[in-house]
PDB file of N, CA, C and O in Angstrom:
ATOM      1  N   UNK A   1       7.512  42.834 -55.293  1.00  0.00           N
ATOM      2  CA  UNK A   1       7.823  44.119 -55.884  1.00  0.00           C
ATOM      3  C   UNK A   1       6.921  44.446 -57.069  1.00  0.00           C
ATOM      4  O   UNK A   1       6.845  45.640 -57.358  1.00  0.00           O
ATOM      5  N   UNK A   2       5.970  43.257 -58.068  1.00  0.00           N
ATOM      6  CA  UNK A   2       5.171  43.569 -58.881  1.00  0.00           C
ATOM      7  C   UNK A   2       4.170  44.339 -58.438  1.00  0.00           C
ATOM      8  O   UNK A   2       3.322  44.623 -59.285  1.00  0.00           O
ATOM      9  N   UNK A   3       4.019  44.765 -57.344  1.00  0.00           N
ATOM     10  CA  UNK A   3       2.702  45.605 -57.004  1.00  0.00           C
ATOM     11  C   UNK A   3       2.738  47.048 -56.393  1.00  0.00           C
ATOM     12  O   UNK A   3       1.814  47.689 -55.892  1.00  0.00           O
ATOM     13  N   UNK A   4       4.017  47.377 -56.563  1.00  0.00           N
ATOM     14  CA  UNK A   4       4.381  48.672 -56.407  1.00  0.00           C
ATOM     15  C   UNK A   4       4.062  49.937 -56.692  1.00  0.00           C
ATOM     16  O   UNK A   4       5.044  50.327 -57.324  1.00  0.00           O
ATOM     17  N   UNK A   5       3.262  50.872 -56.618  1.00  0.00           N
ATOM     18  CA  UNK A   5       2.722  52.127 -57.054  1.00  0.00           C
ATOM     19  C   UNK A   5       3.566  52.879 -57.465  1.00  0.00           C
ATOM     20  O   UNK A   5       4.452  53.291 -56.716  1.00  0.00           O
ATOM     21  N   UNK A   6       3.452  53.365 -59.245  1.00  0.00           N
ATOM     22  CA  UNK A   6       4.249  54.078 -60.130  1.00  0.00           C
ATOM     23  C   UNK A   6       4.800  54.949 -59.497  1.00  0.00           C
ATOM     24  O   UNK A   6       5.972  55.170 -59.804  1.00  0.00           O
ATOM     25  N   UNK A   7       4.282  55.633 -58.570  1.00  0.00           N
ATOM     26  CA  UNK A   7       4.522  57.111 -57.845  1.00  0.00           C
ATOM     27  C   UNK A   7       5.741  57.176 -56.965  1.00  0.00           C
ATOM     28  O   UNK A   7       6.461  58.093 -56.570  1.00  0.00           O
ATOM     29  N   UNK A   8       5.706  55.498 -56.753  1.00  0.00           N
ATOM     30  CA  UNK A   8       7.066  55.538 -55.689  1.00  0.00           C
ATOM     31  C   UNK A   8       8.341  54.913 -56.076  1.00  0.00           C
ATOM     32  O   UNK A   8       9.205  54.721 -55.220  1.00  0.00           O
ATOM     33  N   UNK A   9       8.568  54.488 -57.651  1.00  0.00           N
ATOM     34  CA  UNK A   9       9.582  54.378 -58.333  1.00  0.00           C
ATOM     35  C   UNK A   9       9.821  55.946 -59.455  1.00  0.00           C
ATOM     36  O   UNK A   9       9.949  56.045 -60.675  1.00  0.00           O
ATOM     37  N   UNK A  10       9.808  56.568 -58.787  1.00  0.00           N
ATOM     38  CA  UNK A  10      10.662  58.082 -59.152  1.00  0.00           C
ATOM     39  C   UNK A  10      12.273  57.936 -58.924  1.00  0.00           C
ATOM     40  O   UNK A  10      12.909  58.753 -59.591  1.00  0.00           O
ATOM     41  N   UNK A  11      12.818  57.332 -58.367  1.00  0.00           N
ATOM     42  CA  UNK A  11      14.166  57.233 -58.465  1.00  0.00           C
ATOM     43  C   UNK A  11      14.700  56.271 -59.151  1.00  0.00           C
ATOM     44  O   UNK A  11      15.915  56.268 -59.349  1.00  0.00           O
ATOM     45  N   UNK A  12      13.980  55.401 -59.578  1.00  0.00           N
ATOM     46  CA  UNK A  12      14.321  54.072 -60.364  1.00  0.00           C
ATOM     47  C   UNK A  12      14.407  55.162 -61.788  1.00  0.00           C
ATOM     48  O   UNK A  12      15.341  55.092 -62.588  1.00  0.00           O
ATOM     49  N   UNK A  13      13.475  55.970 -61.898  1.00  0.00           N
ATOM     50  CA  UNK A  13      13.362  56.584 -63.539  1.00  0.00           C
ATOM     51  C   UNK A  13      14.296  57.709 -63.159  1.00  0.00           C
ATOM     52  O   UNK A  13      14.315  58.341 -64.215  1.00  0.00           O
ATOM     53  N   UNK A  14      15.110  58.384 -62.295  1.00  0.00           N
ATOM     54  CA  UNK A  14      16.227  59.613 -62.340  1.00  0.00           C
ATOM     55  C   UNK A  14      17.076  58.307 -62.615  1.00  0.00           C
ATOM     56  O   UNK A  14      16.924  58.191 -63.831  1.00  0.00           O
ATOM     57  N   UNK A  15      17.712  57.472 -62.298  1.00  0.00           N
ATOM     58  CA  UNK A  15      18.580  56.696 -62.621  1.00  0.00           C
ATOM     59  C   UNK A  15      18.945  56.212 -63.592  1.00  0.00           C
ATOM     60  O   UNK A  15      20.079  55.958 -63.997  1.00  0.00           O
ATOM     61  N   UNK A  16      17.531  55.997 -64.202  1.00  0.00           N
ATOM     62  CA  UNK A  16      17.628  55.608 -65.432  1.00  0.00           C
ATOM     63  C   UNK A  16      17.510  56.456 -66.509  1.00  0.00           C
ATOM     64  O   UNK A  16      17.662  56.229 -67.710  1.00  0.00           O
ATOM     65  N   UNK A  17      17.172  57.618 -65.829  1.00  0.00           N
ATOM     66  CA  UNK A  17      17.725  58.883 -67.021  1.00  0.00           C
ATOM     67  C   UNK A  17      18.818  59.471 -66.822  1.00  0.00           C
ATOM     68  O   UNK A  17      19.144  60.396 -67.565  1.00  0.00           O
ATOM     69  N   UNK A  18      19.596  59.080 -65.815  1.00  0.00           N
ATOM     70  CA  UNK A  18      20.938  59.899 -65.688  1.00  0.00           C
ATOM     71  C   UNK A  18      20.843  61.326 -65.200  1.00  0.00           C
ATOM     72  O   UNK A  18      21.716  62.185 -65.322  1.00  0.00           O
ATOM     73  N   UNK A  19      19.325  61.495 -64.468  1.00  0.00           N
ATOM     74  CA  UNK A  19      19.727  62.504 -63.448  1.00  0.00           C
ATOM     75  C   UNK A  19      20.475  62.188 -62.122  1.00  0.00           C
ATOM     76  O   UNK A  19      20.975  63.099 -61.463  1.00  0.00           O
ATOM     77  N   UNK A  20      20.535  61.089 -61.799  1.00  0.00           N
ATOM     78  CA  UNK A  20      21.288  60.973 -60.056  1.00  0.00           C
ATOM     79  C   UNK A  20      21.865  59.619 -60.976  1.00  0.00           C
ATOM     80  O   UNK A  20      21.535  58.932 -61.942  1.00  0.00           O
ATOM     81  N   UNK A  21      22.917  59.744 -60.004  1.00  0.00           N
ATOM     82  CA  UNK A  21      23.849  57.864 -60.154  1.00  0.00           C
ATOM     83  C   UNK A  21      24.194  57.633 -59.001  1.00  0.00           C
ATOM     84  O   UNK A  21      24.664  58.391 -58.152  1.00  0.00           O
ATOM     85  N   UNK A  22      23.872  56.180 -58.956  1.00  0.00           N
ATOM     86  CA  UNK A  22      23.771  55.411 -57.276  1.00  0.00           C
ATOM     87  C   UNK A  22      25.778  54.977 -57.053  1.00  0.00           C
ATOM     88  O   UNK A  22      26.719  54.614 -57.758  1.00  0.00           O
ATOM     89  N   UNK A  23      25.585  55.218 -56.063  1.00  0.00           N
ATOM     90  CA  UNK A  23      27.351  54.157 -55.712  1.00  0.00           C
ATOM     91  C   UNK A  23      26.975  53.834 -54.489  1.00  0.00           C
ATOM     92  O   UNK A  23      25.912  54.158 -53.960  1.00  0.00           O
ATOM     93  N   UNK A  24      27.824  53.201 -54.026  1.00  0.00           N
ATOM     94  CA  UNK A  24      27.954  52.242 -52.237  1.00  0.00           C
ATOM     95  C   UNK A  24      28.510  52.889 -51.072  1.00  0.00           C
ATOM     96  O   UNK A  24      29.618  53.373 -51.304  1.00  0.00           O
ATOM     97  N   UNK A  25      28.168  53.021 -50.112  1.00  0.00           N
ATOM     98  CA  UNK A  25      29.100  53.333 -49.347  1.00  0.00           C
ATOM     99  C   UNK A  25      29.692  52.492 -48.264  1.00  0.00           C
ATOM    100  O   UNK A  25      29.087  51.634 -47.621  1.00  0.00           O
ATOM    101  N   UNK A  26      31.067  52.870 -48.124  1.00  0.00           N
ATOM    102  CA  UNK A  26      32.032  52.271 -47.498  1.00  0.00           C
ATOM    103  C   UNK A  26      31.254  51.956 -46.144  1.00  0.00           C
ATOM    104  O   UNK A  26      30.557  52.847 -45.660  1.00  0.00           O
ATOM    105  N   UNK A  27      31.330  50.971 -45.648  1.00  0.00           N
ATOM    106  CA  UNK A  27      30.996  50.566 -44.082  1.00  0.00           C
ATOM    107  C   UNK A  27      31.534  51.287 -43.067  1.00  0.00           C
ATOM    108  O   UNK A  27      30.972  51.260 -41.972  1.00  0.00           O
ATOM    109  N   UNK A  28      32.560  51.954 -43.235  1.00  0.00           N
ATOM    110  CA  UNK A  28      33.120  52.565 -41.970  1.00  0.00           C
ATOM    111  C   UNK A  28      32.218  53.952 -41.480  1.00  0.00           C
ATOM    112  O   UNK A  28      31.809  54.352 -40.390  1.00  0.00           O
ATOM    113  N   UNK A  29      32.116  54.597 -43.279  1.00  0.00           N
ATOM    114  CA  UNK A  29      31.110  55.676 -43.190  1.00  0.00           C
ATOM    115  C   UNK A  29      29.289  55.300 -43.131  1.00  0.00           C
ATOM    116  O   UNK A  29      28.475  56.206 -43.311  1.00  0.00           O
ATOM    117  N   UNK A  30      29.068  54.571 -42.992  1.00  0.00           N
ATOM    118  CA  UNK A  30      27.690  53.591 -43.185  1.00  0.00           C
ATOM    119  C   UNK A  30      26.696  54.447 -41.947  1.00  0.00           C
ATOM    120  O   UNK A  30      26.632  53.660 -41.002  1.00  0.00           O
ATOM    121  N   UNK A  31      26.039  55.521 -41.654  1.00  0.00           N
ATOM    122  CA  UNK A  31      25.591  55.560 -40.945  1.00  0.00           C
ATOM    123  C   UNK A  31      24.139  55.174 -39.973  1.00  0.00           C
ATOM    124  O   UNK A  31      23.686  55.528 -38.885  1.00  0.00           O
ATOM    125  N   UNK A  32      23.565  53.821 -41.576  1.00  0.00           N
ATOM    126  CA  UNK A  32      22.916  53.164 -41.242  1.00  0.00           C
ATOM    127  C   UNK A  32      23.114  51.717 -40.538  1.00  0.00           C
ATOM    128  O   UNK A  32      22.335  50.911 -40.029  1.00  0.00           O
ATOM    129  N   UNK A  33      24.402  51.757 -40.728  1.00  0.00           N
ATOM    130  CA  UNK A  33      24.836  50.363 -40.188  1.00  0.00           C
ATOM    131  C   UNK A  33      24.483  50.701 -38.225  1.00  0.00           C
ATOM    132  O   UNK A  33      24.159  49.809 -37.440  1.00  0.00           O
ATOM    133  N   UNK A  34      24.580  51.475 -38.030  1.00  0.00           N
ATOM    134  CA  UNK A  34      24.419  52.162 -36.539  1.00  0.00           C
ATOM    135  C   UNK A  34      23.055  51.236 -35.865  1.00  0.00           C
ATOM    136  O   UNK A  34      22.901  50.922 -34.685  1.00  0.00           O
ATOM    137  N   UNK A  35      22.233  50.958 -36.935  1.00  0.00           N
ATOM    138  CA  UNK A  35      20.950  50.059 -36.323  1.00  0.00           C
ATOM    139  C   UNK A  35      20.780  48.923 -36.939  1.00  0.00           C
ATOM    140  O   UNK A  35      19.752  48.294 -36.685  1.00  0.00           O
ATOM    141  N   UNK A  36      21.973  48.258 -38.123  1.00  0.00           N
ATOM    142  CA  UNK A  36      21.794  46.756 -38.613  1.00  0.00           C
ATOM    143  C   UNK A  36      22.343  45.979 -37.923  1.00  0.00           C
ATOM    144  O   UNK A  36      22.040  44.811 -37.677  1.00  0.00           O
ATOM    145  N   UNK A  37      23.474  46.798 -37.454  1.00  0.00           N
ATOM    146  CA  UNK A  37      24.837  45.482 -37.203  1.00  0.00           C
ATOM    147  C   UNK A  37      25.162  46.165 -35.861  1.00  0.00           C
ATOM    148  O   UNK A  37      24.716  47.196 -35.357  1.00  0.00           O
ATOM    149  N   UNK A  38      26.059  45.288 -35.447  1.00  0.00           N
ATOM    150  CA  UNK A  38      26.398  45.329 -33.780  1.00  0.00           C
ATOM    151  C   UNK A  38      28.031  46.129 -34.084  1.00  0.00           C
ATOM    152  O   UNK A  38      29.082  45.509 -34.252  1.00  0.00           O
ATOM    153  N   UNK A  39      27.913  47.260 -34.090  1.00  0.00           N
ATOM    154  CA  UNK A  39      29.626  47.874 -34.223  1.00  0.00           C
ATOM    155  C   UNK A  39      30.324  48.182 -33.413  1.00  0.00           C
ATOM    156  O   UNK A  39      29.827  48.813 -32.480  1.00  0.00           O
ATOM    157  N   UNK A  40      31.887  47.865 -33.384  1.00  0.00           N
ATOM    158  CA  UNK A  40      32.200  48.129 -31.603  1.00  0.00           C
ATOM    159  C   UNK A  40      32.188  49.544 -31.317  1.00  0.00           C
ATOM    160  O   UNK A  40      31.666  50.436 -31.987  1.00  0.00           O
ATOM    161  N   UNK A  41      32.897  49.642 -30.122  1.00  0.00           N
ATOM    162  CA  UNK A  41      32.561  50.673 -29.480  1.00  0.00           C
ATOM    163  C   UNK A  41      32.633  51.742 -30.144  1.00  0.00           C
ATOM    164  O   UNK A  41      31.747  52.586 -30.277  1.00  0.00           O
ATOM    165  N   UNK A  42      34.492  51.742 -30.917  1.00  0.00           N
ATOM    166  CA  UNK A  42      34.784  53.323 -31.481  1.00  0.00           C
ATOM    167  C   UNK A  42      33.785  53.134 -32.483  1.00  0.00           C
ATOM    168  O   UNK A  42      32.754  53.805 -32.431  1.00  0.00           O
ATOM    169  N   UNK A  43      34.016  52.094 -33.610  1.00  0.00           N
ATOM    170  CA  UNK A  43      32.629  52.430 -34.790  1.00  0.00           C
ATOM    171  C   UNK A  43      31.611  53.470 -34.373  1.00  0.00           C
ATOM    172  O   UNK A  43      31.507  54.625 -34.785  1.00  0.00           O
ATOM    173  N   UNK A  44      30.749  52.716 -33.311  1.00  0.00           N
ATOM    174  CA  UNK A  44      29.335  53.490 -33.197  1.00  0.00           C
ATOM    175  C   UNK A  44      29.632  54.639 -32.592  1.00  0.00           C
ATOM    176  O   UNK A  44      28.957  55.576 -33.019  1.00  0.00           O
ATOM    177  N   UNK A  45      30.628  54.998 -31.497  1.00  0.00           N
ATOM    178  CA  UNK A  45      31.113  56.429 -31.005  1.00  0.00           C
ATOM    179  C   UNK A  45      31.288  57.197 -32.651  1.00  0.00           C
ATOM    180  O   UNK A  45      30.616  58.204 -32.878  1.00  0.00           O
ATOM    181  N   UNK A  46      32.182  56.667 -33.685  1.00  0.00           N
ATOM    182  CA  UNK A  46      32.645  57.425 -34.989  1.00  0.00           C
ATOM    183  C   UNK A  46      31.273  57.920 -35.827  1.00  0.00           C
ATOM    184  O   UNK A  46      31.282  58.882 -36.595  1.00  0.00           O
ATOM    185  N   UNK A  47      30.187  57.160 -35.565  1.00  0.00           N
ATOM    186  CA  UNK A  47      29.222  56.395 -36.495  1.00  0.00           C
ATOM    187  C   UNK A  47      27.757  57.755 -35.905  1.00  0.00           C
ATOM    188  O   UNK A  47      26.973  58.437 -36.565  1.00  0.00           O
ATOM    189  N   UNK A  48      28.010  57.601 -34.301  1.00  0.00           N
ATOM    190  CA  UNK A  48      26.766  58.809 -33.592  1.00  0.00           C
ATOM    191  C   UNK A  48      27.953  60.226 -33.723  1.00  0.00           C
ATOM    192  O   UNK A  48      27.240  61.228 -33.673  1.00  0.00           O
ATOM    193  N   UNK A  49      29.183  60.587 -33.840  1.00  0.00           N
ATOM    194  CA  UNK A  49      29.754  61.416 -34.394  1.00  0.00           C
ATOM    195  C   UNK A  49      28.696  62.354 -35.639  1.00  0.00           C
ATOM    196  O   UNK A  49      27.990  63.362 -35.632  1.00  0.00           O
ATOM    197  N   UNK A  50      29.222  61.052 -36.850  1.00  0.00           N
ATOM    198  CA  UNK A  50      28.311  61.033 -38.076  1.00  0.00           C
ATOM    199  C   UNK A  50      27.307  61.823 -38.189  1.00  0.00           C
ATOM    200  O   UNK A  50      27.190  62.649 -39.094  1.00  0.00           O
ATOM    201  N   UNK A  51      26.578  61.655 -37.370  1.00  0.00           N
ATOM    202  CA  UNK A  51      25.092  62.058 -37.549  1.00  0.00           C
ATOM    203  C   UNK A  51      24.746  62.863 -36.452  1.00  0.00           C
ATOM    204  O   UNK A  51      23.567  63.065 -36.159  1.00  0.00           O
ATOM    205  N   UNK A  52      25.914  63.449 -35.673  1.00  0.00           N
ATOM    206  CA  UNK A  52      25.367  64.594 -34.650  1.00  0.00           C
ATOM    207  C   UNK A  52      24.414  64.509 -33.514  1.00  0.00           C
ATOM    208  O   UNK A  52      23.734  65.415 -33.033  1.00  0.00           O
ATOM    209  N   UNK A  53      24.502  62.974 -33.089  1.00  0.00           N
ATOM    210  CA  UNK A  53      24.527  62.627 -31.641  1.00  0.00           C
ATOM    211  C   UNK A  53      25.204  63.600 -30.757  1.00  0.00           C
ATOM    212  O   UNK A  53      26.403  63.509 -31.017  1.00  0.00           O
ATOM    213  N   UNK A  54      24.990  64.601 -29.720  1.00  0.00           N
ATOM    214  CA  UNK A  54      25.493  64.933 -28.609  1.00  0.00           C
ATOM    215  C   UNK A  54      25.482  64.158 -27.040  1.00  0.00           C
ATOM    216  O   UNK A  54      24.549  63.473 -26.622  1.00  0.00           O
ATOM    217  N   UNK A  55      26.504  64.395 -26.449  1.00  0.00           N
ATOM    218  CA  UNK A  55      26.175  63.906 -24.484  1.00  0.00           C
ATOM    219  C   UNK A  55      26.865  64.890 -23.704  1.00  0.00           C
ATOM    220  O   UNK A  55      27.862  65.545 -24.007  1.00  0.00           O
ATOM    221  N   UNK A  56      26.248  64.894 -22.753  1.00  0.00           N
ATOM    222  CA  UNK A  56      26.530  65.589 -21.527  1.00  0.00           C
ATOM    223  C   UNK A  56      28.055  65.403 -20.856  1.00  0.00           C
ATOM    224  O   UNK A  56      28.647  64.446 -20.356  1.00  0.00           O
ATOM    225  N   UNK A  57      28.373  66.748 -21.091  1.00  0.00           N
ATOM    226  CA  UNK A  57      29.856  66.630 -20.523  1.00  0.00           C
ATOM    227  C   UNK A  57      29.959  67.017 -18.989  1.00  0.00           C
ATOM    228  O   UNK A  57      30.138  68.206 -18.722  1.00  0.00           O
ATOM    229  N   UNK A  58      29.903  66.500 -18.418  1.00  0.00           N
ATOM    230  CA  UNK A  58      30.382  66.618 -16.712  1.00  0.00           C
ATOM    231  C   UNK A  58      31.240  68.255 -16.303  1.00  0.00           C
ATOM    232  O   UNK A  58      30.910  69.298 -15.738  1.00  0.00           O
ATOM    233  N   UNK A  59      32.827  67.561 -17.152  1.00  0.00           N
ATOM    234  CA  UNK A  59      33.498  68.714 -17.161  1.00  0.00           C
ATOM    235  C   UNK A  59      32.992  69.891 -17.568  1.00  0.00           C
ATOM    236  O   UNK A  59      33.298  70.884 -16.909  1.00  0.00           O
ATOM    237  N   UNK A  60      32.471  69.980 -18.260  1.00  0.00           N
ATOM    238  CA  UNK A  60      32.418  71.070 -18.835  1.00  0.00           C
ATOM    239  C   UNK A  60      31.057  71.694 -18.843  1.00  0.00           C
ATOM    240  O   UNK A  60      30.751  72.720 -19.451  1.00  0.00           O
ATOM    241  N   UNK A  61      30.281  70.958 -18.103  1.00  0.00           N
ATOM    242  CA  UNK A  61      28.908  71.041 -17.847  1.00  0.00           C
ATOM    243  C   UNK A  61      28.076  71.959 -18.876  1.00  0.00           C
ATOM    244  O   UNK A  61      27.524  73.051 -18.738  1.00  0.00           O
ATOM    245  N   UNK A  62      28.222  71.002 -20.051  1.00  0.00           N
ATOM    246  CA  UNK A  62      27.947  71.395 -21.233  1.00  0.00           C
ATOM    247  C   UNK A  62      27.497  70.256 -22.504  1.00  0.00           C
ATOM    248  O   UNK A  62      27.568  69.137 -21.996  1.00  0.00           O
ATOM    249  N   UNK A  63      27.156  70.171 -23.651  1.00  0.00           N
ATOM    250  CA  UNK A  63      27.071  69.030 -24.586  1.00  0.00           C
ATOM    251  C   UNK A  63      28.253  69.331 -25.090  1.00  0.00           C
ATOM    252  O   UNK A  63      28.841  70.400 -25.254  1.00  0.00           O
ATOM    253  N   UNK A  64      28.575  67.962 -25.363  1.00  0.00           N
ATOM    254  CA  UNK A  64      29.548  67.204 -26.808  1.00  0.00           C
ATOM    255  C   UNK A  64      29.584  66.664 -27.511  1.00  0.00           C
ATOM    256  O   UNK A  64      29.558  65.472 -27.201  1.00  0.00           O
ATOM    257  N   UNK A  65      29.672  66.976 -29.045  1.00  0.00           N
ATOM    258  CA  UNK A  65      29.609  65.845 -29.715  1.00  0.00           C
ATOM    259  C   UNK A  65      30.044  64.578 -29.464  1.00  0.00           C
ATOM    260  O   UNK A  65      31.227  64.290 -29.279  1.00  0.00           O
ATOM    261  N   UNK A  66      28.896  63.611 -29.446  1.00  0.00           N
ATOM    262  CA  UNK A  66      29.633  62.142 -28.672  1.00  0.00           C
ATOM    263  C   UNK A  66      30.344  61.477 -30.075  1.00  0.00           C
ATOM    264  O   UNK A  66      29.927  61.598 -31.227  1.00  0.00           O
ATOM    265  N   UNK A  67      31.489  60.774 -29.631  1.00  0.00           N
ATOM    266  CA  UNK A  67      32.547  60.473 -30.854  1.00  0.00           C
ATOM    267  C   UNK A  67      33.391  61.212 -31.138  1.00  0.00           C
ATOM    268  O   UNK A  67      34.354  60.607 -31.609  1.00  0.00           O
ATOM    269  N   UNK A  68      33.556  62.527 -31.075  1.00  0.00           N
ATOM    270  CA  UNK A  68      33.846  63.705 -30.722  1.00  0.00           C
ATOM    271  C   UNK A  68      35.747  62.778 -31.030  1.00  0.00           C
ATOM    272  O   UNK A  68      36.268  62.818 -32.145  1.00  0.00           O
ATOM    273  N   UNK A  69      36.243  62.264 -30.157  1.00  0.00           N
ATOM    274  CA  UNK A  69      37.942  61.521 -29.845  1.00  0.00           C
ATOM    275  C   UNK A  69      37.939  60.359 -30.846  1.00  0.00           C
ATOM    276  O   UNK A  69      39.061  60.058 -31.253  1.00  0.00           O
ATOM    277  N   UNK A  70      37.091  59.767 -31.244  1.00  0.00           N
ATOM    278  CA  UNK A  70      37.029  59.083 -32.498  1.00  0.00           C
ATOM    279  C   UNK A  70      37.527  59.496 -33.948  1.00  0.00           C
ATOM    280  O   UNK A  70      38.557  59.270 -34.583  1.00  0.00           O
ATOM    281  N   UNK A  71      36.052  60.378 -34.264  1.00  0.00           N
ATOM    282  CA  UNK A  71      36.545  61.279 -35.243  1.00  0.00           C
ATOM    283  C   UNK A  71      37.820  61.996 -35.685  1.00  0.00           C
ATOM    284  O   UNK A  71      38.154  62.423 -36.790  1.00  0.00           O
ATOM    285  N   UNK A  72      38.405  62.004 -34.553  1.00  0.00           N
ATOM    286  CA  UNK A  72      39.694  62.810 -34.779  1.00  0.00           C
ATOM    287  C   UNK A  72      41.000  62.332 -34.598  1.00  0.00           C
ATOM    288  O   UNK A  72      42.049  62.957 -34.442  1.00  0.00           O
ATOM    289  N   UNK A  73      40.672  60.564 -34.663  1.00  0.00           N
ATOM    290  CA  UNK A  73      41.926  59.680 -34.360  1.00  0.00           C
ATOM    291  C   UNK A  73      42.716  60.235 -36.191  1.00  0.00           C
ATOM    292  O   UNK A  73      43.813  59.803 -36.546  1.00  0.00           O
TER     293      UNK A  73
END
């Protein structure tokens, strides 16, 4: 990390001036976890919800948000 170009610690210095403040987010809402970790089924159905994944609905011969019955447990 000592060799890092000033230009690309711009958020290290909003932080440290108290323009933005960092927090964590919860794993359930994690929508990067979608490509770290292996999540079961509903997760990643809840998870491509998230981020506006669609699939092909048969019935309705139309798109759906996939997760779509997740989301709304």
């Amino acid at each position: 990390m000592k060799h890092i170009d000033a230009k690309y610690l711009w958020l290290q210095s909003k932080v440290k001036s108290g323009d933005l403040e960092m927090d964590g987010v919860a794993t359930v809402l994690n929508v990067a976890d979608i490509s770290t970790k292996k999540p079961t089924k509903a997760s990643r159905s809840f998870l491509m919800y998230l981020i506006g994944v669609v699939e092909y609905d048969k019935a309705s011969k139309g798109y759906v948000p996939a997760g779509e019955g997740e989301f709304n447990i």
